[in-house]
C-alpha positions as CSV (number, residue, x, y, z in Angstrom):
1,X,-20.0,40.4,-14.9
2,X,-19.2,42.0,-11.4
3,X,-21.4,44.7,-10.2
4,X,-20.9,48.2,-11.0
5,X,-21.3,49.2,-7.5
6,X,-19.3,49.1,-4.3
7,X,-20.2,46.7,-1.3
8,X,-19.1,46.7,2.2
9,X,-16.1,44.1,2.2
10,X,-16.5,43.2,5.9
11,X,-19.0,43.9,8.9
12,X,-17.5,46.6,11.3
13,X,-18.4,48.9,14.2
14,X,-17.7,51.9,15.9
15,X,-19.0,53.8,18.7
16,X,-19.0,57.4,19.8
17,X,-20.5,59.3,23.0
18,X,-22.5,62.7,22.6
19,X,-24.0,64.3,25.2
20,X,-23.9,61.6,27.9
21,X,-25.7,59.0,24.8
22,X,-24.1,56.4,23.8
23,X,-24.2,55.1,19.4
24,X,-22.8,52.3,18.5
25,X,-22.7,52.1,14.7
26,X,-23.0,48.7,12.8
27,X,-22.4,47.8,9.0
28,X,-22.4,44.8,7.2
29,X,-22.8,43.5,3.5
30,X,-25.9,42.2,2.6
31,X,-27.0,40.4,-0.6
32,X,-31.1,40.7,-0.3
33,X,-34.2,41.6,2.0
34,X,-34.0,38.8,4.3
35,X,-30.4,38.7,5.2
36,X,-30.7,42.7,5.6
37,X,-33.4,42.0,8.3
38,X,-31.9,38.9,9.4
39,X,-28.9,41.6,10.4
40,X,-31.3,43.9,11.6
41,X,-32.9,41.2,13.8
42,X,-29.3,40.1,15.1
43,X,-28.4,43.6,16.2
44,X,-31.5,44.7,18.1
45,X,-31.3,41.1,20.1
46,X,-27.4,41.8,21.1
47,X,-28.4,45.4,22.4
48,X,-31.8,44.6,23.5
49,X,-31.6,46.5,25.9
50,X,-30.7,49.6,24.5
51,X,-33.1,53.0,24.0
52,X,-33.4,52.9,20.0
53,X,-31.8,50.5,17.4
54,X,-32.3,52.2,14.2
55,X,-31.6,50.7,10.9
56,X,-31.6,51.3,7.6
57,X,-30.6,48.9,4.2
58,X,-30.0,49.7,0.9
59,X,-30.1,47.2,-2.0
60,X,-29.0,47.3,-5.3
61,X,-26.9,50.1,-6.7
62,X,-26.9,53.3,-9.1
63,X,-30.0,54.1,-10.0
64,X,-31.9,50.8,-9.4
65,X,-32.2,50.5,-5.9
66,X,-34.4,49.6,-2.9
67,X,-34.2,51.0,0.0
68,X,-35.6,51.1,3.8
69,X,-35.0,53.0,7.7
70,X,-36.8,52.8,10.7
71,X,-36.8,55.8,13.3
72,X,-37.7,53.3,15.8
73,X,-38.8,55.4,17.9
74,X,-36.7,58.5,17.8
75,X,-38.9,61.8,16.5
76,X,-39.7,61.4,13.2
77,X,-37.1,61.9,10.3
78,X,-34.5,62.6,12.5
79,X,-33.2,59.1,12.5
80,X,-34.1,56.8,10.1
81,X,-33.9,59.1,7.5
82,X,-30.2,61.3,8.3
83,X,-28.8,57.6,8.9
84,X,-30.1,56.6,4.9
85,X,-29.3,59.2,3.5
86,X,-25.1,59.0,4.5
87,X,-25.5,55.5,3.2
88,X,-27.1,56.2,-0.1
89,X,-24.7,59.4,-0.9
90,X,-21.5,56.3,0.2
91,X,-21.8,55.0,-3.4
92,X,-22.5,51.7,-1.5
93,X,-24.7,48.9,-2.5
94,X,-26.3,45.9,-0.7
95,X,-25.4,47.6,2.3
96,X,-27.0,47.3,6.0
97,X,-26.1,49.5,9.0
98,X,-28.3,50.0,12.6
99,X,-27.3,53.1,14.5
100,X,-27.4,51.8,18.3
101,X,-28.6,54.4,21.1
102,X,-28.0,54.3,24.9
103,X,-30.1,57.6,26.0
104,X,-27.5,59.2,28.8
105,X,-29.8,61.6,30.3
106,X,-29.9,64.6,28.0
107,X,-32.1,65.0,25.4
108,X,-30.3,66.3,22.2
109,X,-33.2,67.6,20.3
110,X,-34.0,67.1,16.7
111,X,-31.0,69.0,15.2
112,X,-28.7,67.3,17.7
113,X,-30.5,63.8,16.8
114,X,-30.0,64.4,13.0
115,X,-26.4,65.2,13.6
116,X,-25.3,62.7,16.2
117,X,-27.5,60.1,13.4
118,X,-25.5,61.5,10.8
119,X,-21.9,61.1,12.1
120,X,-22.1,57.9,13.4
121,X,-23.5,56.3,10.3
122,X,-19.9,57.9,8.5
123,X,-17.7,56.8,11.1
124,X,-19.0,53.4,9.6
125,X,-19.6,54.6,6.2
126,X,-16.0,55.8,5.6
127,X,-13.9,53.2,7.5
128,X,-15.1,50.2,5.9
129,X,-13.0,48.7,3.3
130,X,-14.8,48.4,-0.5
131,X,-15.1,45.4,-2.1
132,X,-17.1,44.1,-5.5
133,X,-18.8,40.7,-5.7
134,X,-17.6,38.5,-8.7
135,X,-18.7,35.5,-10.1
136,X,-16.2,33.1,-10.3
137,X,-14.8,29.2,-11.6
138,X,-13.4,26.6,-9.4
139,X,-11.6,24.3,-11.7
140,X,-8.9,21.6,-11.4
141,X,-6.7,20.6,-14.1
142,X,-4.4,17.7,-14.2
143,X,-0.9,18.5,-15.8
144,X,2.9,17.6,-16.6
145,X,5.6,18.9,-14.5
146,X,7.1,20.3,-17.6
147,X,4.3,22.4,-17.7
148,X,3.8,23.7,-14.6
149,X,5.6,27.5,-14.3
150,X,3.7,28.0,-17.8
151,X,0.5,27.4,-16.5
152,X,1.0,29.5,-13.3
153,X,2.1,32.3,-15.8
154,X,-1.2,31.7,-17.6
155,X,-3.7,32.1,-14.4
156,X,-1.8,35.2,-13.6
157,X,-2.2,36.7,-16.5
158,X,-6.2,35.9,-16.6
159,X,-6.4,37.1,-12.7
160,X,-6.3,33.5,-11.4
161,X,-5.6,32.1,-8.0
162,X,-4.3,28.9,-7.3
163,X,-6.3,26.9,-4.4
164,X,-3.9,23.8,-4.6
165,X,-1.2,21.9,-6.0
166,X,-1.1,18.3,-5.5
167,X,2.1,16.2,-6.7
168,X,2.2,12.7,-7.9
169,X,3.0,11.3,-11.7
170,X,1.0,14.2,-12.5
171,X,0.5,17.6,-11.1
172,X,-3.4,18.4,-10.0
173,X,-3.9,21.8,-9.6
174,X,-7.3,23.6,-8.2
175,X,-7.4,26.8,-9.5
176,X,-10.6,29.7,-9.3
177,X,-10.8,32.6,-11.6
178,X,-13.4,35.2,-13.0
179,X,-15.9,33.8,-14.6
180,X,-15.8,35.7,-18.2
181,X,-11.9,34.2,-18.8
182,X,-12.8,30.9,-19.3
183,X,-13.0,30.6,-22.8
184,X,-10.0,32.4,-23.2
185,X,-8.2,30.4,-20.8
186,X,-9.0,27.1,-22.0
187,X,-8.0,27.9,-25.4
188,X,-4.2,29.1,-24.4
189,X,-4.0,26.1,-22.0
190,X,-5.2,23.8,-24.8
191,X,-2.7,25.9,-27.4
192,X,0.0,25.2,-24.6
193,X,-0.5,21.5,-24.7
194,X,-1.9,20.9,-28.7
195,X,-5.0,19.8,-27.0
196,X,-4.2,18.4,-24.0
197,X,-5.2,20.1,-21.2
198,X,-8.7,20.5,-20.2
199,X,-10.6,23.0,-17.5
200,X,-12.8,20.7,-15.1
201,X,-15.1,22.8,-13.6
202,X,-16.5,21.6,-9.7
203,X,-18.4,24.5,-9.0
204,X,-19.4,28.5,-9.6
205,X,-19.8,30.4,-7.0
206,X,-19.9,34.6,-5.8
207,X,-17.1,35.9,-3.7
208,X,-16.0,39.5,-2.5
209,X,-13.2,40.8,-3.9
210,X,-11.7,43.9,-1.7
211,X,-10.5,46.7,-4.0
């Protein structure tokens, strides 16, 4: 069954300026502890050179989750913390984000830090597209041309895709579709056929679905 919970559907960025400092936000879907700090790890070596690269992960969803931030560096709790906080109240899950900072000068103080940590983890937060992860069947199935517009109605109907067609005395087709509407699936095509056609499974695998 797909997860309950929402997922970042892409990696994105945005930036903003306050007071002279520079934040470059950065989120990304991540499916367990070491790709989170793998993320985390690929971030702070692109800005290296930056002040403070904060992050914060959460994984999971609901009410069973686990979570982590960093100030790194920054006064305490007014960076790690504001910056986990906008990503556990996103309804997110399996989510990774490190706030960027390029001091400009000015200090902002602890209120301005909590703010400036704040608003730059929504800029992310709210303009990344959702997405659920779904396990899923790749499948081929070999069938008459006589049959073909039928079956396409068929994977439709059970939220299908089809990968490929390939023409020759028969038709192969290469289709991929939620796990859970296999047995129902097989049973219409073989209904369809009086026996004949058969699901071949080549592999199962997760993908994102945006929604």
């Amino acid at each position: 069954m797909p997860n309950s919970y929402l997922i970042p559907a892409e990696e994105i960025r945005r930036e903003q300026i306050v007071v002279n400092s520079r934040f470059i936000a950065t989120l990304a879907p991540v499916s367990g502890t070491d790709e989170a700090r793998a993320f985390i790890a690929r971030i702070r070596k692109e800005f290296a050179d930056a002040t403070h690269n904060v992050p914060a992960y959460i994984l999971g969803g609901g009410n069973n989750v686990t979570d982590y931030c960093s100030d790194d560096g920054e006064p305490s709790g007014t960076a790690g913390r504001p910056t986990l906080a906008v990503l556990k109240g996103s309804g997110l899950g399996d989510a990774a984000v490190v706030i960027t900072r390029y001091f400009g000068g000015t200090k902002l103080g602890k209120g301005g830090l909590v703010k400036a940590y704040t608003e730059s983890t929504q800029m992310v937060v709210n303009a990344v597209r959702r997405a659920r992860r779904q396990q899923v069947h790749v499948a081929m199935l070999a069938l008459p041309y006589n049959l073909l517009e039928r079956v396409r109605i068929l994977a439709e109907k059970y939220k299908g895709n089809i990968l490929d067609e390939s023409f020759a005395a028969d038709i192969t087709m290469t289709l991929r579709f939620p796990v859970e509407n296999i047995d129902i699936l097989q049973a219409e095509l073989s209904q369809l056929s009086a026996g004949k056609l058969h699901l071949e499974i080549v592999e199962t695998l997760e993908i994102l679905l945006p929604v």
